[in-house]
Residue frames as qw, qx, qy, qz and C-alpha x, y, z in Angstrom:
[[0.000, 0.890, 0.456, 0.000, 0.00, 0.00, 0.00],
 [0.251, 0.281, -0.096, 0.921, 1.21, 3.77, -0.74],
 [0.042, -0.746, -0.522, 0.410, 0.03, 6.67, 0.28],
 [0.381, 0.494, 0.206, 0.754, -0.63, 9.99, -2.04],
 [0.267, -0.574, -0.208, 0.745, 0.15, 13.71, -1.33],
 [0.400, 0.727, 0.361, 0.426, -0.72, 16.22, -3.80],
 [0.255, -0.392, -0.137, 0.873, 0.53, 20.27, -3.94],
 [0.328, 0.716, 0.612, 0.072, -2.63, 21.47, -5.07],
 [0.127, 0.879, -0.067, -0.455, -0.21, 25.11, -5.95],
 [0.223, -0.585, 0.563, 0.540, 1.58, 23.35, -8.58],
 [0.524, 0.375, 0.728, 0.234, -1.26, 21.57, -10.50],
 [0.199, 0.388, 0.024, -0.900, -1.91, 23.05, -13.53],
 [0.616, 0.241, 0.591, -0.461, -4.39, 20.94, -14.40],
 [0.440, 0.378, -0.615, -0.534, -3.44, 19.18, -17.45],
 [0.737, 0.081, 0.156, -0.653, -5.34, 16.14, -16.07],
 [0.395, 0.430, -0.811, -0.045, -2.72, 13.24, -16.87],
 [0.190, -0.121, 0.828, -0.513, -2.98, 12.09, -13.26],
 [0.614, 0.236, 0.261, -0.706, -6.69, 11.21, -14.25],
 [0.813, 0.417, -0.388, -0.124, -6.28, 9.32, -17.36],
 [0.491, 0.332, -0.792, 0.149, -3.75, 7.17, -16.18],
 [0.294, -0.167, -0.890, 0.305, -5.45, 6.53, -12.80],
 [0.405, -0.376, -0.417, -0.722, -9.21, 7.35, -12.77],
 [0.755, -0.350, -0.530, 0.160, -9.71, 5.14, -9.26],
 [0.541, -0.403, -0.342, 0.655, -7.45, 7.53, -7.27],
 [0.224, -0.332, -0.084, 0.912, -7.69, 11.03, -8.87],
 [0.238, 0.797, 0.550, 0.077, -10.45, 13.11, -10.06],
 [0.324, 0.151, 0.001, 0.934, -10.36, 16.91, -10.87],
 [0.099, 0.550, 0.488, -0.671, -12.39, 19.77, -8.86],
 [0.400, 0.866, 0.275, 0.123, -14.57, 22.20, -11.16],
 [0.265, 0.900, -0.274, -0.209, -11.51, 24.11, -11.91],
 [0.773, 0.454, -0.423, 0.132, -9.08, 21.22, -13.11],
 [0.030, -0.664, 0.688, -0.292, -7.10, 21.06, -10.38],
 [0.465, 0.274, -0.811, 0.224, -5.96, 17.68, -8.94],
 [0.597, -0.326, 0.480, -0.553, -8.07, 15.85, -5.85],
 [0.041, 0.239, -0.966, 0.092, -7.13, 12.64, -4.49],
 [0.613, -0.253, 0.039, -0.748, -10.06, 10.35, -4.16],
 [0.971, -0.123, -0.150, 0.139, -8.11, 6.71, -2.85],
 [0.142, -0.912, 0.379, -0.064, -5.33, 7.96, -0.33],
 [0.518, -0.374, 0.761, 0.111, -3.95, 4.78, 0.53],
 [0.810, 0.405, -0.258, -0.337, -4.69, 2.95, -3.17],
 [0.667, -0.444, 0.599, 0.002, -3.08, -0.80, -3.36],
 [0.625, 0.181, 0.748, 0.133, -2.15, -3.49, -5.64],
 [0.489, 0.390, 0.582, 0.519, -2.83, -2.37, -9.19],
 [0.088, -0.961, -0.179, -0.192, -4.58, 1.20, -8.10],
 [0.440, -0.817, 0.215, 0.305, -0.84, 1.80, -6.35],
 [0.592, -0.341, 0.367, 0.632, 0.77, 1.20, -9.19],
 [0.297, 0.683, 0.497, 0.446, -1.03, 3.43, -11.13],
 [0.183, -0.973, -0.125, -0.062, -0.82, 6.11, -9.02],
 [0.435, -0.641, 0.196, 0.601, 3.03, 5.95, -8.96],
 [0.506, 0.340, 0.514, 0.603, 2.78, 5.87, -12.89],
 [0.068, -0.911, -0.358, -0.196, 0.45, 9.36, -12.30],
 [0.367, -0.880, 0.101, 0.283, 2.94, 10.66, -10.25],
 [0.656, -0.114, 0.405, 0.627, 5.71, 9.93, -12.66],
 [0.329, 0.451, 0.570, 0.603, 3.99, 11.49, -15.77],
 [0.031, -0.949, -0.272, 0.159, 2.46, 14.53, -13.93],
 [0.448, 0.703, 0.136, 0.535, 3.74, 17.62, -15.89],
 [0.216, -0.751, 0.232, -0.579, 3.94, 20.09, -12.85],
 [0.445, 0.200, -0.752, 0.443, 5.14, 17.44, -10.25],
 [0.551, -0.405, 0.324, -0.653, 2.27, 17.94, -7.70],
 [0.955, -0.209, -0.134, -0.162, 1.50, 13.98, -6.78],
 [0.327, 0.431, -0.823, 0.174, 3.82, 12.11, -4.56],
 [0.874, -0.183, -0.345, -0.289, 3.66, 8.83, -3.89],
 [0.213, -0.668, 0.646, -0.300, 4.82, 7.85, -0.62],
 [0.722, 0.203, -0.658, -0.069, 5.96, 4.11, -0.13],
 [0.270, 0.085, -0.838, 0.467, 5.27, 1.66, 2.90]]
């Protein structure tokens, strides 16, 4: 199991983190980045470190353990 952090001042909502892992991240009405599976596991954790890899503006980290 991870856990995810976001820095909701550095999304600029280009909405990667979504596509690549719908299950853990959604976007508010203004695009920005909201977590909606903190602790995600198994297949939903390794999407979400793939989200955190590809995010343009570096707001998601995935903590490990």
């Amino acid at each position: 199991m991870v856990r995810i952090s976001i820095d909701t001042d550095r999304c600029i909502g280009a909405g990667q983190c979504v596509l690549s892992s719908p299950e853990v991240f959604d976007q508010d009405e203004h695009g920005f980045v909201v977590v909606i599976a903190d602790h995600p596991a198994g297949p939903l954790a390794e999407s979400a470190r793939l989200a955190g890899r590809i995010c343009p503006s570096q707001t998601i980290t995935v903590h490990e353990g």
